[in-house]
N, C-alpha and C positions, 0 to 999 in steps of 0.2 A: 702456242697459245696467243703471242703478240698476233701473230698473221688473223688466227680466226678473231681476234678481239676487232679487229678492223674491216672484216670481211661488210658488206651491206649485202640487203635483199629488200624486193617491193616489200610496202609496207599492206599489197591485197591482202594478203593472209591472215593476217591481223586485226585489219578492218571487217571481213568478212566473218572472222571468229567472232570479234565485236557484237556485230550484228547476230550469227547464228544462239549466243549467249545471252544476248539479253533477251531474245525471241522467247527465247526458250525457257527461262527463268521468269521472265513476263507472262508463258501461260501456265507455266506450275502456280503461281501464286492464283489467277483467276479461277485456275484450274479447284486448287486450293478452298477460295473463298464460295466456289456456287457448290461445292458440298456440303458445306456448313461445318468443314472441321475446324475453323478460326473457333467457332465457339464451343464446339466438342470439346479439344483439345486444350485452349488455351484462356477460355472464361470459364467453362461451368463446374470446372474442380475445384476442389477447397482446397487442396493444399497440391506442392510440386517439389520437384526434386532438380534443385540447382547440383551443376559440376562443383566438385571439388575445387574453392579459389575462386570461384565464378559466384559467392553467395549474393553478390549486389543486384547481380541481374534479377530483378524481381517483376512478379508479373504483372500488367496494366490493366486487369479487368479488360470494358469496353473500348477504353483507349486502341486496345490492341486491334482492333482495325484501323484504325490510324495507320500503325506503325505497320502493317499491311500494305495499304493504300501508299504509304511513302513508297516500301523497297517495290514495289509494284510503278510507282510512280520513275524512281530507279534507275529501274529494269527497261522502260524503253527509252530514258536517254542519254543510257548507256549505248543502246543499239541504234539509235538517231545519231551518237554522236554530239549532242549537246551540252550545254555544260558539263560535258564530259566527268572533268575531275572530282567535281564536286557529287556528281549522279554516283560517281563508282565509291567512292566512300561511304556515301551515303546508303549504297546498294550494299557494302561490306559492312557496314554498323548494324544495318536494321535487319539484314538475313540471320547475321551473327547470332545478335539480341535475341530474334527468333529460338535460333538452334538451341542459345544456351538455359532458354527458360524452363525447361523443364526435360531432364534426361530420357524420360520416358520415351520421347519421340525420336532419340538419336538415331542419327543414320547414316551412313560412312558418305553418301553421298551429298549429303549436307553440310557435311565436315571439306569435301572437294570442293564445293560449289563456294564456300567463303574460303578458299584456299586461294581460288583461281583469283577473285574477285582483290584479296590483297594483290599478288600479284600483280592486277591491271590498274591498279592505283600507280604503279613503278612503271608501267610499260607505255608508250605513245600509240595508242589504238586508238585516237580521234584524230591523227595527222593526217589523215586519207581518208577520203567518200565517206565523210563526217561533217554534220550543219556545223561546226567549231570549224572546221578546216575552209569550209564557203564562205563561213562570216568574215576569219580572220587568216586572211593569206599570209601573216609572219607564221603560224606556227603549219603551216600545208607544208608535207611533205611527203616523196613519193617512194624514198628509200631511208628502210632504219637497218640500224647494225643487225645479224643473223640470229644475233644471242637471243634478243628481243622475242623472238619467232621460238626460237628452239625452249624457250624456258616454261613455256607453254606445253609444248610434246615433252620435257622431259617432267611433268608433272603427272600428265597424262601417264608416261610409261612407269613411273613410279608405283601410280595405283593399279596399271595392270598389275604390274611384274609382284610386287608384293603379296598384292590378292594370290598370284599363283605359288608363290612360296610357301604362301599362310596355307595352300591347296597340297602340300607335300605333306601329308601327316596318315597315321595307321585307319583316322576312321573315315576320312573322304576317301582316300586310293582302295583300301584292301577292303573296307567292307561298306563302301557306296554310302553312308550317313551324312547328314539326313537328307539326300536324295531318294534313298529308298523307303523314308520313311513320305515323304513331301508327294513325292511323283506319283503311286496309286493314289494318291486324294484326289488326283486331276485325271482319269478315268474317262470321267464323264465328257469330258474333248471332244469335240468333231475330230473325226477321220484319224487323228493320231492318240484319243486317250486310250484304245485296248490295247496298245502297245506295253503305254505303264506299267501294266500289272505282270508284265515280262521280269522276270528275275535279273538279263545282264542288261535290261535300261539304264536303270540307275548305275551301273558302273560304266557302260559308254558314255552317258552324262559327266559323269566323275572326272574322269578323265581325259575325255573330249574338255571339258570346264578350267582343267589344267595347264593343259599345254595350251590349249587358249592363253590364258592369262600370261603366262611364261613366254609365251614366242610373237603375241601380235605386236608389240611394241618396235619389235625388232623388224619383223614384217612389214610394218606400216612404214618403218625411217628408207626401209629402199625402196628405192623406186622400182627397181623390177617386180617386186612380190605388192609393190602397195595395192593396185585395183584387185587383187585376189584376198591380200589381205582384210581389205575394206567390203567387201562380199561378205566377208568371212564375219565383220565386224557388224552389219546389219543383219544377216542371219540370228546371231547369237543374241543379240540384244530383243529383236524383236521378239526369238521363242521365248527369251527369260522375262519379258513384256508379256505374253498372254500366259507364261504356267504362274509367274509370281506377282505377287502384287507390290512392286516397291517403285509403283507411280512413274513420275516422269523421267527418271535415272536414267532406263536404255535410250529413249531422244535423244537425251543430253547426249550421253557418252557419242551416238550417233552420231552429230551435228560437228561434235567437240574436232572427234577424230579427221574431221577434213581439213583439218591445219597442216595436216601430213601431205597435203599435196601441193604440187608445185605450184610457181604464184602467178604461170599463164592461165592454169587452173583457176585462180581464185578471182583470177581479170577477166575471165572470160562470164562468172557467177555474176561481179559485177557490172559487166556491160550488158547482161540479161536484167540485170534489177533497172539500171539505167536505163534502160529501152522501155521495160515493162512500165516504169512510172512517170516514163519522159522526162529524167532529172538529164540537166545540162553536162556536156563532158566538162564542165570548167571544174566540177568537185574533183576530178581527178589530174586535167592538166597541169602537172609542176615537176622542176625536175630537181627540185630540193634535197637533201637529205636530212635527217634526224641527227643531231647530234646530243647523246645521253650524258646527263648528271656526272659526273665522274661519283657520284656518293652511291647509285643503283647499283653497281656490278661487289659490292661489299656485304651490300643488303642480301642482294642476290644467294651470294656465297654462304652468309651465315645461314640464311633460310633453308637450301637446297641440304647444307650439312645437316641442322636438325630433322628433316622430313628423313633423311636416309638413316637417321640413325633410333629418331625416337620412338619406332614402332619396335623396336626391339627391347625396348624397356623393361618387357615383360620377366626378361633373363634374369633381372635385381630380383626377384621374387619367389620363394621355392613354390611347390603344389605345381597341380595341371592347371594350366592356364584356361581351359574351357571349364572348368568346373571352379575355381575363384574369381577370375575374371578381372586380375590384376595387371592393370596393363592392356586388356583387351581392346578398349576404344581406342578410336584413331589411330590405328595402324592395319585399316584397310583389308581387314579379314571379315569378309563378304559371304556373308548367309554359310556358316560354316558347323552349324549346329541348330538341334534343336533340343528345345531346353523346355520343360515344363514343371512348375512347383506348386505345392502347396503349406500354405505359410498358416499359423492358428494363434495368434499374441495373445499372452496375458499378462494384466498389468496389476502389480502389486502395492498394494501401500505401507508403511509402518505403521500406519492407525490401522490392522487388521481388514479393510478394505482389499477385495479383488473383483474382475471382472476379467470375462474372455472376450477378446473385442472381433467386433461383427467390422472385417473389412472393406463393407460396403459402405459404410457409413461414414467412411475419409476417404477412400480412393475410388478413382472410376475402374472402369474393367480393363482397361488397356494399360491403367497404371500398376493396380496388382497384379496383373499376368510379367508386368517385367520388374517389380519388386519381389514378387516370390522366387526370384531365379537368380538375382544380381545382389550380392553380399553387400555394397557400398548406399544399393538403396533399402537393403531389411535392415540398415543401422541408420539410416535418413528417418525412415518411419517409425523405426525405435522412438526416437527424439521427438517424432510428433506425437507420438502418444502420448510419451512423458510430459511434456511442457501441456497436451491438455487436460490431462487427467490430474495434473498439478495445479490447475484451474479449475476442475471440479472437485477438488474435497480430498484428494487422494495426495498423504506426506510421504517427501521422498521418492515418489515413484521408482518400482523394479519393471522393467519390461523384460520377458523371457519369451523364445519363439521355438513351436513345434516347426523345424522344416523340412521338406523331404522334396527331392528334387533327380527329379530323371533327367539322364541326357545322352542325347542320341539314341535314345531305345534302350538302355541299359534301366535297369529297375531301380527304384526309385532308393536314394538316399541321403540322411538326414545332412545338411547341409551346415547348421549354425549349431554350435552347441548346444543345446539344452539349459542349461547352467548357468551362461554366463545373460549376466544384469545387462543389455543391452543397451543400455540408459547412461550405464559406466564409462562404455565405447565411443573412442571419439576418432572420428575420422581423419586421414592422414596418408601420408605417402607411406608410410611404413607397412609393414604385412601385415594383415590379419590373422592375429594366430588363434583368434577365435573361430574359423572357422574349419571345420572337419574335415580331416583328409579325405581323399576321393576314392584311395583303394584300389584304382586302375590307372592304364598304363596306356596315352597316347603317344606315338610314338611320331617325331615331324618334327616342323618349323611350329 
């Protein structure tokens, strides 16, 4: 461990991540903003569903282009290289901020993308073919310790390998779900949708999606197997880029995974960007080396323990984990169900007052299709009823919810109890024993 703690390596790799990351998080956001979901999503709903511990984060109205335009702002001087330190903070504050404003939009990739981003707060990604490393030649430097490099891929291989473990289970492997349900809706294809409707697509999908996840990690860290590997890694990304729609993820992952190659490789990227814009060799001339905080390799340590250990959380918790959902975020289990519900509130008063409340008229449609399915937000919404209909006239408020909730093709069943005063329920780490057992049997990670 002494030996590899002292090992060095260029610092292209790094620098080129740099740049292929902020590139790329720079057109998610513009990407973002010329569809007009800034204000779909995060102005024109009345109300949101903060994480659990995360209640401060509150939404900014209009402002919230701002805070847009900041981590956008960010985003390329991250990848310039310019006031480096302060951009990557700033780029992990305000992506963050984003993430945690309202749960509806979570998305494991979102959860990576400010993962890395802490990460590169600890790491020296402006010491080379960086405007911070041209302006000020004390901190240019052209070799950092290996770790630097590797803490990056083993981040990366985390959220492979997990995703494929969370892929060991009875209804991806043995009965194709929800592959088989997803795949015929995409049909309509050029040239490969008549395939779909093929009975063993969806479990070559399955399965091919597995060992995927499971062995590219590995694949990608040698060098013999890596340009096969990396074939392997653009194939996959781009078909799950045109069957699904979860935006600019496959790029990223794309762009991410060229960290895995050597760093004649990544000098050679560089001397092409340097030709192509005629930047001087002096941004790279130096033969310095980086020498790291003694405080970062601690940091390091406590960080990489909690990533390998808290997607496993779920274990504290009895019931099927795809049908409570305790435990399920952040730990990198990737399009592994599908879930559809139908939720019907009614809110009660002690002055003899009730009403069945029409869910259009608080949430948008994107919010009640993942509040009818997720147990932590039909008790978020509980509470918003409560606190308004205790504003209009209504003592005490009871909130009670009809649910019923399908998953994976399995016929629909009632989800929350009936009975219980939702208004009563307060949220928490502990288990929900208010919600109804599931009566079936996944069998997996």
């Amino acid at each position: 461990m002494q030996q590899y703690l002292k090992q060095k390596i260029s610092a292209a790799p790094l620098a080129v991540f740099r740049i292929g990351f902020g590139l790329m998080l720079l057109g998610s956001i513009i990407r973002f903003w010329s569809k007009g979901w800034i204000f779909d999503l995060y102005i024109k709903p009345k109300y949101f569903f903060p994480f659990y511990g995360f209640e401060f984060v509150k939404p900014l109205g209009n402002y919230t282009y701002i805070l847009f335009f900041i981590c956008a702002l960010c985003a390329l001087l991250v990848a310039l290289g310019l006031f480096y330190r302060i951009a990557i903070i700033g780029l992990f504050l305000s992506f963050t901020y984003i993430e945690l404003i309202d749960k509806s939009t979570y998305l494991n990739h979102y959860y990576f993308i400010s993962l890395v981003c802490l990460l590169m707060i600890f790491l020296p990604a402006h010491v080379y073919f960086s405007v911070d490393s041209y302006r000020n030649r004390q901190i240019s430097a052209q070799y950092i310790p290996q770790w630097c490099i590797d803490a990056i891929k083993l981040m990366i291989c985390i959220l492979y390998f997990y995703a494929g473990l969370a892929k060991l289970n009875s209804d991806w492997l043995l009965h194709a779900q929800p592959l088989k349900i997803w795949l015929p809706a995409r049909n309509d294809m050029p040239i490969i949708g008549s395939l779909f409707n093929k009975d063993w697509v969806p479990y070559a999908f399955s399965w091919f999606g597995c060992l995927y996840d499971l062995t590219i990690p590995f694949l990608l860290w040698r060098s013999s197997s890596r340009w096969l590997a990396y074939l392997a890694v653009i194939v996959f990304h781009i078909l799950t880029a045109l069957l699904f729609p979860i935006g600019m993820f496959p790029h990223i992952m794309i762009v991410a995974a060229l960290i895995f190659f050597s760093p004649n490789f990544h000098k050679n990227i560089i001397r092409g960007i340097s030709h192509w814009l005629k930047i001087s060799s002096d941004l790279t001339e130096t033969t310095r080396q980086y020498i790291a905080p003694s405080f970062i390799l601690p940091v390091f340590v406590v960080f990489f323990s909690f990533q390998l250990l808290f997607p496993f959380r779920y274990l504290l918790y009895p019931g099927e984990l795809f049908w409570t959902e305790q435990g399920y975020r952040f730990s990198w289990r990737v399009m592994l169900m599908e879930k559809a519900g139908y939720t019907q509130f009614t809110v009660k008063g002690k002055n003899g007052k009730q009403v069945v409340v029409n869910n259009n008229d608080f949430l948008s449609t994107l919010q009640e299709k993942m509040m009818s399915t997720q147990p932590d937000m039909l008790l978020q919404y509980a509470h918003i009823l409560c606190d308004y209909y205790k504003q209009h006239g209504f003592e005490s408020p009871q909130v009670y919810v009809d649910s019923y909730v399908t998953l994976n093709g399995r016929m629909g069943k009632p989800l929350i109890s009936p009975n219980t005063d939702l208004a009563k329920e307060h949220d928490s780490f502990q288990h929900k024993s208010w919600i109804l057992p599931f009566n079936d049997t996944i069998k997996g990670f």
